[in-house]
VOPA-174329 format. One record per atom (N, C-alpha, C, CB): residue number from 1; residue in one letter; atom name; x, y, z. Coordinates in Angstrom, 1 decimal. Glycine has a CB too. Layout:
N
SITE, NUM, A, CA, X, Y, Z
...
This chain:
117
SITE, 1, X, N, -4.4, 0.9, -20.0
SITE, 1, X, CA, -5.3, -0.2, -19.8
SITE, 1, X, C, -6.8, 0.3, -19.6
SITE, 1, X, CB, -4.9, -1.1, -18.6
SITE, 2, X, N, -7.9, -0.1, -20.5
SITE, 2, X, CA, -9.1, 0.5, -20.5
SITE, 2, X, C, -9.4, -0.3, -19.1
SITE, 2, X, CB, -10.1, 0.4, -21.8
SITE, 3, X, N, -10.9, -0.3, -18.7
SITE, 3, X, CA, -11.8, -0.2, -17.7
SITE, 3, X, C, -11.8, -2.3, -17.2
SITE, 3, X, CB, -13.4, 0.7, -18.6
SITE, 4, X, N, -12.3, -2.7, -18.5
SITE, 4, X, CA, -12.9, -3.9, -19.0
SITE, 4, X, C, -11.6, -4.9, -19.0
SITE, 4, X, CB, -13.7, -3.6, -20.5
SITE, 5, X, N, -10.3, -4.1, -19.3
SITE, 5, X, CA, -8.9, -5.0, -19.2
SITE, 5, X, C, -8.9, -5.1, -18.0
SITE, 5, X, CB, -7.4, -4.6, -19.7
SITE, 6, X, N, -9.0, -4.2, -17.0
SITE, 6, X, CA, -7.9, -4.2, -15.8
SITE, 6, X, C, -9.2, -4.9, -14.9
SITE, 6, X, CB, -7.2, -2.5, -15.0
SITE, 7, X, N, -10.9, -5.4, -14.7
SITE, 7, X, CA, -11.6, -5.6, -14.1
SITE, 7, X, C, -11.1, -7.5, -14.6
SITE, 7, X, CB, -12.9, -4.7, -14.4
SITE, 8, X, N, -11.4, -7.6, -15.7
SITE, 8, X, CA, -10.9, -8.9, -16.3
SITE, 8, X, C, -9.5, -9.2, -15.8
SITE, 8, X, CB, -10.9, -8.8, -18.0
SITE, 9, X, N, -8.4, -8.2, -15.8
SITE, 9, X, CA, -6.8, -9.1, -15.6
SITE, 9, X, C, -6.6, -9.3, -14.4
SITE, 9, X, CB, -5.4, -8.2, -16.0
SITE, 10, X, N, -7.4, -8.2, -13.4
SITE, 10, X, CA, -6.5, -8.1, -12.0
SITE, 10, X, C, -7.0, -9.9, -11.4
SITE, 10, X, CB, -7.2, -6.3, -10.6
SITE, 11, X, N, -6.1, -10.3, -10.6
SITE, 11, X, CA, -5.8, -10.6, -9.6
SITE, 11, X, C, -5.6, -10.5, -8.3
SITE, 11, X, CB, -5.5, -10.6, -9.8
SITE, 12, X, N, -5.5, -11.6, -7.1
SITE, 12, X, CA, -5.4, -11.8, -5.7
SITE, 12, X, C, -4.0, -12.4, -6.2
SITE, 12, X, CB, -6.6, -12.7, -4.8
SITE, 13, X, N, -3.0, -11.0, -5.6
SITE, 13, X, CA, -1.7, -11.8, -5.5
SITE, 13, X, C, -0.9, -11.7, -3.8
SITE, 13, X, CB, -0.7, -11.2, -6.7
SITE, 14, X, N, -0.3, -12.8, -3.6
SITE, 14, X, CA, 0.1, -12.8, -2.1
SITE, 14, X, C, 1.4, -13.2, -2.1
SITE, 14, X, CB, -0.8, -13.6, -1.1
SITE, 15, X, N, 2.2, -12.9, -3.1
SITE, 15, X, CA, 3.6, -12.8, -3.3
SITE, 15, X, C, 3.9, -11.7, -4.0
SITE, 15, X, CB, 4.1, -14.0, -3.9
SITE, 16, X, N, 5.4, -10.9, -3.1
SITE, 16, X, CA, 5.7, -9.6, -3.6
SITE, 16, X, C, 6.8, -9.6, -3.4
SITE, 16, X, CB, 5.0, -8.5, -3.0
SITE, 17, X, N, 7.3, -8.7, -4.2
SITE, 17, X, CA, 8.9, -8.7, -4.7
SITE, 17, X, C, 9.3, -7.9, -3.9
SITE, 17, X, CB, 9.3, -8.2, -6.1
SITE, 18, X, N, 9.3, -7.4, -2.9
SITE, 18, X, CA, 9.8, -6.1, -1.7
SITE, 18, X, C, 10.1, -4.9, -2.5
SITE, 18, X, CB, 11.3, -6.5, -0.7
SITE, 19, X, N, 9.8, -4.5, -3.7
SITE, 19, X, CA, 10.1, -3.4, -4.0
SITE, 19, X, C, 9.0, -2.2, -3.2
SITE, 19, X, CB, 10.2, -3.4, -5.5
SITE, 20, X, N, 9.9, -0.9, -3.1
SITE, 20, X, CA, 9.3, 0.0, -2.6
SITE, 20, X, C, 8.1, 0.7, -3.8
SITE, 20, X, CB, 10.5, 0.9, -1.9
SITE, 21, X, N, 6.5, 1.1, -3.1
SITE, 21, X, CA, 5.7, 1.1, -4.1
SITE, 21, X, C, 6.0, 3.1, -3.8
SITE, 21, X, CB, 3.8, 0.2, -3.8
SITE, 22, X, N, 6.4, 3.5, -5.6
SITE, 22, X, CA, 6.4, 4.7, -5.8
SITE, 22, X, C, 5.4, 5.6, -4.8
SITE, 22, X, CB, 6.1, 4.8, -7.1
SITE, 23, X, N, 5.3, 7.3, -4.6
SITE, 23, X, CA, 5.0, 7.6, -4.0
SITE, 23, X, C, 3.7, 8.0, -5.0
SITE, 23, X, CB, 5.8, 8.2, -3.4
SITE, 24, X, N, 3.7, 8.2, -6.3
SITE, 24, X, CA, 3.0, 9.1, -6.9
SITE, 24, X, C, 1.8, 7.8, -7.6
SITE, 24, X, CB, 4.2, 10.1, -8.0
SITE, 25, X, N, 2.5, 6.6, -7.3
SITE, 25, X, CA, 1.9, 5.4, -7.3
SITE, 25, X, C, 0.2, 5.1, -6.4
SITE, 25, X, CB, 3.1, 4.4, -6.7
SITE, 26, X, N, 1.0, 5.0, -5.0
SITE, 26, X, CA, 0.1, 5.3, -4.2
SITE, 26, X, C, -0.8, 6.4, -3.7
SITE, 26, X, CB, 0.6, 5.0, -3.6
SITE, 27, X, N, -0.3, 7.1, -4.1
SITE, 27, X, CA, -1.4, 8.7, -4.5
SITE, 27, X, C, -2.6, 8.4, -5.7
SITE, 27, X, CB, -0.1, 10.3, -5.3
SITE, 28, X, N, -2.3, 7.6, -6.7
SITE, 28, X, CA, -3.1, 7.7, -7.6
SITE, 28, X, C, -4.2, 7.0, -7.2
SITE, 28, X, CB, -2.5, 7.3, -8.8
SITE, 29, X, N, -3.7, 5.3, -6.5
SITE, 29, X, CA, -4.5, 4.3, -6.4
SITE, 29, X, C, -5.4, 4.6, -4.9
SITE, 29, X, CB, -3.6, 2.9, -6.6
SITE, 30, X, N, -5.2, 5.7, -4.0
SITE, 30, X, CA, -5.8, 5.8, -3.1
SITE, 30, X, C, -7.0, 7.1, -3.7
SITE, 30, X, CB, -4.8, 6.1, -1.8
SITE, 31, X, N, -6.4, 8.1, -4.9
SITE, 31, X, CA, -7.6, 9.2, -5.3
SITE, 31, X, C, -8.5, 8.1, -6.1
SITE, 31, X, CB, -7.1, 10.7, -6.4
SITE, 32, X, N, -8.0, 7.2, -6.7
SITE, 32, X, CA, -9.2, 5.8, -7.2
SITE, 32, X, C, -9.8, 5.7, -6.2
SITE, 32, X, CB, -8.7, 4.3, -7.5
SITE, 33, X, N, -9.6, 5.3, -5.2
SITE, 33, X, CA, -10.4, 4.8, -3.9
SITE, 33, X, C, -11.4, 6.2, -3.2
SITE, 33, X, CB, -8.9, 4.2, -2.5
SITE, 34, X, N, -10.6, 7.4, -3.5
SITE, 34, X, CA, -11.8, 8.3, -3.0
SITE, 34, X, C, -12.7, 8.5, -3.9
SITE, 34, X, CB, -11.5, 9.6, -2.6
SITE, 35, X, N, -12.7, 8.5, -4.9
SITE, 35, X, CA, -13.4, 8.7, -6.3
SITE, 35, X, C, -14.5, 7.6, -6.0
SITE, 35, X, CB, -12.4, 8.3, -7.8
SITE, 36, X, N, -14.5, 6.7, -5.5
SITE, 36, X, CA, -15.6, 5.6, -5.5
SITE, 36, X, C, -17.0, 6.4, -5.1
SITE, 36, X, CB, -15.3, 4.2, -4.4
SITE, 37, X, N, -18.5, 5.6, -5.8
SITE, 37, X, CA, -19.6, 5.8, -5.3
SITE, 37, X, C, -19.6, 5.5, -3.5
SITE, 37, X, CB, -20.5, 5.0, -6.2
SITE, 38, X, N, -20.7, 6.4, -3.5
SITE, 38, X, CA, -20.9, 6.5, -2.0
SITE, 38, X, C, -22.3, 6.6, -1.6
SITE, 38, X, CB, -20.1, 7.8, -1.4
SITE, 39, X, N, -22.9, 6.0, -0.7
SITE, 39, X, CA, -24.9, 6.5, -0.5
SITE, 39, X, C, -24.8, 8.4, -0.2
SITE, 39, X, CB, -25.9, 5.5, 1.7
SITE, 40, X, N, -25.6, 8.7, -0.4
SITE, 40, X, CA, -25.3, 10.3, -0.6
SITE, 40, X, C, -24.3, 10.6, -0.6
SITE, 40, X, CB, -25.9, 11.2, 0.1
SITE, 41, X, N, -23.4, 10.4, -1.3
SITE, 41, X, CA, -22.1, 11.1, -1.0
SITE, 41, X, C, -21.7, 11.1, 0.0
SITE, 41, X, CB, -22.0, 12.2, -1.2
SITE, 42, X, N, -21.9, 10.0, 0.6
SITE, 42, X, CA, -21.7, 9.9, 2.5
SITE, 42, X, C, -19.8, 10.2, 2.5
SITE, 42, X, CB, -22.3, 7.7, 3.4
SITE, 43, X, N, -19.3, 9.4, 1.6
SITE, 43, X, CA, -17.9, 8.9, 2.0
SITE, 43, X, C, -17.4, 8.7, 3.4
SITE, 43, X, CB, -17.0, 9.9, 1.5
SITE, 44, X, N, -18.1, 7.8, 3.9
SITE, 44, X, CA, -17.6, 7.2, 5.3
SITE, 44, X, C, -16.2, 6.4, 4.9
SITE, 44, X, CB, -18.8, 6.1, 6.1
SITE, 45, X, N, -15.7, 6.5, 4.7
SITE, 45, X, CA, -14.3, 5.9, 4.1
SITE, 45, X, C, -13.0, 6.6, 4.7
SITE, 45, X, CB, -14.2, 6.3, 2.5
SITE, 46, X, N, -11.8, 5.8, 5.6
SITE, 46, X, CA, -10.8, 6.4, 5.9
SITE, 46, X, C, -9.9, 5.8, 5.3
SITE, 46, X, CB, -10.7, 6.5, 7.0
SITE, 47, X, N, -8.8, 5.4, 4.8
SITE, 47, X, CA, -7.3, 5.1, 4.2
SITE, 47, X, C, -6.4, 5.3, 5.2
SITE, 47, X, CB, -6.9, 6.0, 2.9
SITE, 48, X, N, -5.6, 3.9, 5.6
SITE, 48, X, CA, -4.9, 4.1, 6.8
SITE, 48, X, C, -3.7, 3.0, 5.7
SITE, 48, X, CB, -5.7, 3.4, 8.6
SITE, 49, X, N, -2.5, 4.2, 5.5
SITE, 49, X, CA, -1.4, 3.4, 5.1
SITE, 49, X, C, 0.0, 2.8, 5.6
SITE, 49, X, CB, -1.2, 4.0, 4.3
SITE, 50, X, N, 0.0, 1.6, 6.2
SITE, 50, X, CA, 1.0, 0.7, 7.0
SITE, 50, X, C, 2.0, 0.5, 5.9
SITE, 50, X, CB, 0.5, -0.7, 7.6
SITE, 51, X, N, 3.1, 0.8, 6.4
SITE, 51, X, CA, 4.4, 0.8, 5.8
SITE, 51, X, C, 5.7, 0.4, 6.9
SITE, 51, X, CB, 4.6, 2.2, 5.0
SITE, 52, X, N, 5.3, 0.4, 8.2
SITE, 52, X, CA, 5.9, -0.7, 9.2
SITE, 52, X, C, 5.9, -1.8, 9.2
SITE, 52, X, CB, 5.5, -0.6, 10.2
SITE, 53, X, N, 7.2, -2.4, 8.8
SITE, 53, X, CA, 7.6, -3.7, 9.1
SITE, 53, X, C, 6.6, -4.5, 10.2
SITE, 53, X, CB, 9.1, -3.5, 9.7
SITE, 54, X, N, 7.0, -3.9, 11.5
SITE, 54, X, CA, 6.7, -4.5, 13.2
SITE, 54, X, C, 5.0, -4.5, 12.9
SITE, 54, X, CB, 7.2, -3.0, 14.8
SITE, 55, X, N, 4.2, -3.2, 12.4
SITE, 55, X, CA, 2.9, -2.8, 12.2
SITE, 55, X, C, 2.4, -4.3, 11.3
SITE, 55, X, CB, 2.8, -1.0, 11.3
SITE, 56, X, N, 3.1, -4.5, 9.9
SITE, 56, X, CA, 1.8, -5.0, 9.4
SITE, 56, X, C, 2.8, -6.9, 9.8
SITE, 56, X, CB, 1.0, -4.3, 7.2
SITE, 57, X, N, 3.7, -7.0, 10.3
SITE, 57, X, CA, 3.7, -8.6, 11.0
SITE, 57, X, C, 2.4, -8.6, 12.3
SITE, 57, X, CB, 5.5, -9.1, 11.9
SITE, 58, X, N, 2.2, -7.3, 13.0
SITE, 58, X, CA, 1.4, -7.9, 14.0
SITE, 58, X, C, -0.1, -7.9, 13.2
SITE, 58, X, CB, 1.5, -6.9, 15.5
SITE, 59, X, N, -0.2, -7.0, 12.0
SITE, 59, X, CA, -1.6, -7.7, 11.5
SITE, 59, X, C, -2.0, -8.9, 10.6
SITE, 59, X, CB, -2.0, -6.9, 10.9
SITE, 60, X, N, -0.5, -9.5, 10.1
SITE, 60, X, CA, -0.5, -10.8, 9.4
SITE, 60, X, C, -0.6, -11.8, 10.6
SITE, 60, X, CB, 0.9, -11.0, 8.4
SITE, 61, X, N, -0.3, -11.6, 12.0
SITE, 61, X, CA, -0.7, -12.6, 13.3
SITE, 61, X, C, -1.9, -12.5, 13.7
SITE, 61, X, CB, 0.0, -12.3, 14.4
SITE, 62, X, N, -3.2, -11.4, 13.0
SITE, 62, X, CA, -4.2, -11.2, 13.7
SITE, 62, X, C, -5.2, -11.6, 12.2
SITE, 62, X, CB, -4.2, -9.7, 14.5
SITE, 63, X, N, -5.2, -11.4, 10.8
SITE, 63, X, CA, -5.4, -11.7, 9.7
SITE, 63, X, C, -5.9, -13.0, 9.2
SITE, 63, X, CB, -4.6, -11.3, 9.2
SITE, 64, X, N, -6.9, -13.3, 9.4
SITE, 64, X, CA, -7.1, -15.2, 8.9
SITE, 64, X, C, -6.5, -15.0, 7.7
SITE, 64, X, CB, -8.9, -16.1, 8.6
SITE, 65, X, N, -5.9, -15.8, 6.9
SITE, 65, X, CA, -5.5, -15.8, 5.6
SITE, 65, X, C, -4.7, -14.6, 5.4
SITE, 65, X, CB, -6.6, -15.8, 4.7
SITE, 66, X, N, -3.8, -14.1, 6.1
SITE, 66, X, CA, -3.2, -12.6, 5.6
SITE, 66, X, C, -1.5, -12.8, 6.2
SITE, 66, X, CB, -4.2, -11.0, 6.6
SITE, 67, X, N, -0.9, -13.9, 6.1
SITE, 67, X, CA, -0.1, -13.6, 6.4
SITE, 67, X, C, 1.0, -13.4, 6.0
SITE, 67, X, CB, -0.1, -14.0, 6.8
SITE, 68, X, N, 0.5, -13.3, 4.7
SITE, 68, X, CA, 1.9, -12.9, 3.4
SITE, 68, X, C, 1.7, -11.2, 3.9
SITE, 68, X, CB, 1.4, -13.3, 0.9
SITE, 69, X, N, 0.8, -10.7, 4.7
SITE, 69, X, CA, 1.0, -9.2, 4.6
SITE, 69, X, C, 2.2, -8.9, 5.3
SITE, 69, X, CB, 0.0, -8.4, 5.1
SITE, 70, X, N, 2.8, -9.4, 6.1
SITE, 70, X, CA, 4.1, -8.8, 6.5
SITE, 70, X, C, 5.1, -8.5, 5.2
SITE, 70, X, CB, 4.9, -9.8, 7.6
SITE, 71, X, N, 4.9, -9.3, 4.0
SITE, 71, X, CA, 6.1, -9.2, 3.1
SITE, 71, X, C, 5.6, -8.3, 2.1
SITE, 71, X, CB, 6.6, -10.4, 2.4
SITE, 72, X, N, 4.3, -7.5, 2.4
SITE, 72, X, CA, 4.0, -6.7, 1.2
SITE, 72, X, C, 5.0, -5.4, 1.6
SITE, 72, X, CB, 2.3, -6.4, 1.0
SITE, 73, X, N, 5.2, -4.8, 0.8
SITE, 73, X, CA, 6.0, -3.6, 1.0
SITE, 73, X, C, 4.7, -2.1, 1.4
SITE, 73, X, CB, 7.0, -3.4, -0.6
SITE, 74, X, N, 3.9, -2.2, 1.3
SITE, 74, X, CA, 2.2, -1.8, 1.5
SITE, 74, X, C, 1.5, -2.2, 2.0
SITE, 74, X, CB, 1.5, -1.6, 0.7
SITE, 75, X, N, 0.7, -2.0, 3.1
SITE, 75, X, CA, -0.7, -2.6, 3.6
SITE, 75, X, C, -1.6, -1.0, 3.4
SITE, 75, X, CB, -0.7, -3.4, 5.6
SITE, 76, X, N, -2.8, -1.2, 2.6
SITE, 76, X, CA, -3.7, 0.0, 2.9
SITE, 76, X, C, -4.9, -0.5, 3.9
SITE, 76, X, CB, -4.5, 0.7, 1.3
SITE, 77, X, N, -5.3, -0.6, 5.0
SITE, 77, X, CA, -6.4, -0.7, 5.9
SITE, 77, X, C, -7.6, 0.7, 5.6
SITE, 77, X, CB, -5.6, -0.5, 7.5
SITE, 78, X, N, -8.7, 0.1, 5.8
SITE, 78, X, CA, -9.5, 0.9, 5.2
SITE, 78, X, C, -10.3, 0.8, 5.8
SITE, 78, X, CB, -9.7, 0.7, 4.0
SITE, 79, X, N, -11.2, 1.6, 6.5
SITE, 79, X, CA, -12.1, 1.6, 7.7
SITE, 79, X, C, -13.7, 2.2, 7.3
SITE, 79, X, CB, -11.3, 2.5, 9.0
SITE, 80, X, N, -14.4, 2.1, 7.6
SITE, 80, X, CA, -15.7, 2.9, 7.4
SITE, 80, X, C, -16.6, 2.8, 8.9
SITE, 80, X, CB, -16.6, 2.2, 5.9
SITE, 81, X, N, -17.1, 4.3, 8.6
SITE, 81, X, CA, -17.7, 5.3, 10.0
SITE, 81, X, C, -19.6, 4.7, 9.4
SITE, 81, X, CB, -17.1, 8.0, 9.9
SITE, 82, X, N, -19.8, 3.6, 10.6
SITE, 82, X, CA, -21.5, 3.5, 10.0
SITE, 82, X, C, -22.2, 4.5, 10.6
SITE, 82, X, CB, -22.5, 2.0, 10.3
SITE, 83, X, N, -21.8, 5.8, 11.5
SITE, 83, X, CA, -22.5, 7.1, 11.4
SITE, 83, X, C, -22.5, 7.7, 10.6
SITE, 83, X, CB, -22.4, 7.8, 12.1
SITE, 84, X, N, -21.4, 7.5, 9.2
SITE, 84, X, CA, -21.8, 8.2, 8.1
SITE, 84, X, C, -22.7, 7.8, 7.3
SITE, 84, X, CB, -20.9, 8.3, 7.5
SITE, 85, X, N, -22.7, 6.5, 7.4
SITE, 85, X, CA, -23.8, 6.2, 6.1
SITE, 85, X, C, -24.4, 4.3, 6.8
SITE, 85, X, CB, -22.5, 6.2, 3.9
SITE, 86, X, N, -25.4, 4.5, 8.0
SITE, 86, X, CA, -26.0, 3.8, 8.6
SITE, 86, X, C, -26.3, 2.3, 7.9
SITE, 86, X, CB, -26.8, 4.5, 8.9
SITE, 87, X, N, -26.6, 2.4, 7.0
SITE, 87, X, CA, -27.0, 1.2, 6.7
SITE, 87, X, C, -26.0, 0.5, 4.3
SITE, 87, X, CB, -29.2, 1.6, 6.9
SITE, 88, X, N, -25.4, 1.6, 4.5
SITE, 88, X, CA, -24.3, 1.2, 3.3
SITE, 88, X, C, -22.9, 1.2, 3.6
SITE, 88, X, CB, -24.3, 2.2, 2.2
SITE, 89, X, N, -22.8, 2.1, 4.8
SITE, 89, X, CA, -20.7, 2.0, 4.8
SITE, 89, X, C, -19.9, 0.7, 4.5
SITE, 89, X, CB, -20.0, 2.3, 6.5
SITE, 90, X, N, -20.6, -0.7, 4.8
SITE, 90, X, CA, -19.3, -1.4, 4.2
SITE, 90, X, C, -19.7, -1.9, 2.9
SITE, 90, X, CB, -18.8, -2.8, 5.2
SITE, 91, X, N, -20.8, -1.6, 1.8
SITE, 91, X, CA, -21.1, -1.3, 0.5
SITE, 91, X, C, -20.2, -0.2, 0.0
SITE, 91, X, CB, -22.5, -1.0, 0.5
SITE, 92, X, N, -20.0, 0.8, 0.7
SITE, 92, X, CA, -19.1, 1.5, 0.5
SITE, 92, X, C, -18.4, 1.3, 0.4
SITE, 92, X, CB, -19.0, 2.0, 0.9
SITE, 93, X, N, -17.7, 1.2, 1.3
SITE, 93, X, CA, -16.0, 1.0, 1.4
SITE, 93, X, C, -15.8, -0.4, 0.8
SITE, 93, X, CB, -15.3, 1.0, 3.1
SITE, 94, X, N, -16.5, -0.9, 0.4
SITE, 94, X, CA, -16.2, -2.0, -1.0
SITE, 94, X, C, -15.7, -1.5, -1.9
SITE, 94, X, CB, -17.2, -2.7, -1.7
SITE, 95, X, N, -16.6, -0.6, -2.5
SITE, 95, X, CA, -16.5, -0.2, -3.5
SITE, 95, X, C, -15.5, 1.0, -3.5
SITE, 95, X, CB, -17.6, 0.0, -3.9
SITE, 96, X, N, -15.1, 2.0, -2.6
SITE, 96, X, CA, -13.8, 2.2, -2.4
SITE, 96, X, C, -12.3, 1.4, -2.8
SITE, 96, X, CB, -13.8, 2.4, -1.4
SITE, 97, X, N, -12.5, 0.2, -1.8
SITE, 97, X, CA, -11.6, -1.1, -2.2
SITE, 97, X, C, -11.4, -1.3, -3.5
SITE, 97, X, CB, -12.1, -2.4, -1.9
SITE, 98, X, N, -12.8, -2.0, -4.2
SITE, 98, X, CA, -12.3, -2.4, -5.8
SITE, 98, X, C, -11.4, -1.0, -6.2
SITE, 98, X, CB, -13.9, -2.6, -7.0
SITE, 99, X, N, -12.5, 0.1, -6.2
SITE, 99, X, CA, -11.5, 1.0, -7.1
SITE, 99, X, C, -10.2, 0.7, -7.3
SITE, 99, X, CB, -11.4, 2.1, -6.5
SITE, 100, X, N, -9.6, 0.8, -5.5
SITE, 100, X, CA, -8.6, 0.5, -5.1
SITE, 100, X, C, -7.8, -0.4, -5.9
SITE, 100, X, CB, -8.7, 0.1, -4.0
SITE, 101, X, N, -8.1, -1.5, -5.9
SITE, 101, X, CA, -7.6, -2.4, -6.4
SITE, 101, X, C, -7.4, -2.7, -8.3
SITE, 101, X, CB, -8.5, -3.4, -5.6
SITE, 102, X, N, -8.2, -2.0, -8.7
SITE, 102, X, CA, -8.5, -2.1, -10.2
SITE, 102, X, C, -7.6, -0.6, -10.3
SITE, 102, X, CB, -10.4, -2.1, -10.8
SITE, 103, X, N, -6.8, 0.4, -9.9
SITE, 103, X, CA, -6.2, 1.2, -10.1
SITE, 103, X, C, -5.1, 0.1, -10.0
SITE, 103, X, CB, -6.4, 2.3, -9.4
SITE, 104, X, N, -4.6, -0.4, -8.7
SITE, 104, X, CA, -3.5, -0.8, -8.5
SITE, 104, X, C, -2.8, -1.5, -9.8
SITE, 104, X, CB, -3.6, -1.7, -7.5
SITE, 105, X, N, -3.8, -2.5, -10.1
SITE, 105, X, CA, -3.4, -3.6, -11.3
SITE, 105, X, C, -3.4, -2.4, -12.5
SITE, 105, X, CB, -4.8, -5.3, -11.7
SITE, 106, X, N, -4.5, -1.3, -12.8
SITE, 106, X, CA, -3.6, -0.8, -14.2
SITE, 106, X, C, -2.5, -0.2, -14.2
SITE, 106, X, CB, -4.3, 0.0, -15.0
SITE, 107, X, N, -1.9, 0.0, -13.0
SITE, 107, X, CA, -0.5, 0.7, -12.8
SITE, 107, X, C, 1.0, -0.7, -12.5
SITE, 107, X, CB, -0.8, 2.0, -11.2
SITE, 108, X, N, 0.4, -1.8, -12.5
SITE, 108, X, CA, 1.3, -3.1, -12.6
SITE, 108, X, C, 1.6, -3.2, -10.8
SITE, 108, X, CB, 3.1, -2.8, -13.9
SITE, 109, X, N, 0.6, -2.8, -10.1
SITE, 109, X, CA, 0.6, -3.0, -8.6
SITE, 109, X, C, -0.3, -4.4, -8.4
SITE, 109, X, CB, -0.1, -1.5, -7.8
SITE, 110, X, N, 0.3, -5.6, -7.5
SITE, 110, X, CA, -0.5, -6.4, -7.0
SITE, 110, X, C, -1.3, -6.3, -5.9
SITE, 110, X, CB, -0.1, -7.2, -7.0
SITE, 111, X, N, -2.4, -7.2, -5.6
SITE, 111, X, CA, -3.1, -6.7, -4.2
SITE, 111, X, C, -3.9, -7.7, -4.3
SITE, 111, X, CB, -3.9, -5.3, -4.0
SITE, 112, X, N, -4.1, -8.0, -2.5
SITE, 112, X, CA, -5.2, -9.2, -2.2
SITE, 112, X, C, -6.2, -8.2, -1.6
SITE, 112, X, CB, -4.8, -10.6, -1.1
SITE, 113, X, N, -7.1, -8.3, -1.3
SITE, 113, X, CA, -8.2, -8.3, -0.2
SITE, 113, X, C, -8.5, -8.8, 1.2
SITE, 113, X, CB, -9.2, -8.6, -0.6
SITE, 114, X, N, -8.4, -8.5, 1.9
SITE, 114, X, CA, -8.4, -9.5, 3.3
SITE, 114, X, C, -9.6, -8.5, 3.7
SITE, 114, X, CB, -6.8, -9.5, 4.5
SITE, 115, X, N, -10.3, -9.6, 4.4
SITE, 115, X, CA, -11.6, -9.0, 5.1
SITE, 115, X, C, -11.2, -8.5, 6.3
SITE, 115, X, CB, -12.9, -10.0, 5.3
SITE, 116, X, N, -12.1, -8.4, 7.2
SITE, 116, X, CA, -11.8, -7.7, 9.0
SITE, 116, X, C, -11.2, -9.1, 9.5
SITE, 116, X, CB, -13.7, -7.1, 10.2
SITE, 117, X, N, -10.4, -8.4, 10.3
SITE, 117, X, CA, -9.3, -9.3, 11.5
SITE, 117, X, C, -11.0, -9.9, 12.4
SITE, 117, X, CB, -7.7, -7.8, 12.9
């Protein structure tokens, strides 16, 4: 899938089939996510991957709009340090996200976005 398909196809999907997401899956679509531009190369960007049942029901209770996340078989939480990069970290870690997300869909992975709890 070129660049211009997967920006055009992807989707916000909040229904998931419980299958377990490959390992080599999620390796790819998180080096997408480091790969993203950064203000000097700050990379204030951390990747926190929930794969607890108990973990992501208590964040689908805390999540406006997130409460299909207990049924995802994946939650990636994604945090950014604004002592790294003062006045861009959550420009950043957007753009980490998309990556994120535009990897997912060209590998046939779905994903929503949910902002901060």
């Amino acid at each position: 899938m070129n660049v211009l398909d997967a920006i055009r196809g992807r989707r916000s999907i909040r229904r998931y089939f419980g299958r377990d997401i490959p390992h080599e899956a999620l390796i790819k679509v998180l080096d997408a996510a480091r790969w993203a531009p950064s203000a000097k190369n700050s990379q204030p960007w951390e990747f926190i991957v929930i794969k607890d049942n108990e973990i992501k029901k208590k964040i689908s209770e805390l999540a406006p709009f997130g409460s299909f996340i207990k049924k995802a078989p994946v939650a990636i939480a994604v945090v950014t340090d604004p002592s790294l990069s003062p006045n861009f970290h959550q420009v950043d870690g957007a753009c980490a996200v998309q990556n994120l997300m535009l990897a997912a869909h060209s590998l046939g992975l779905g994903t929503c976005w949910i902002g901060p709890a």
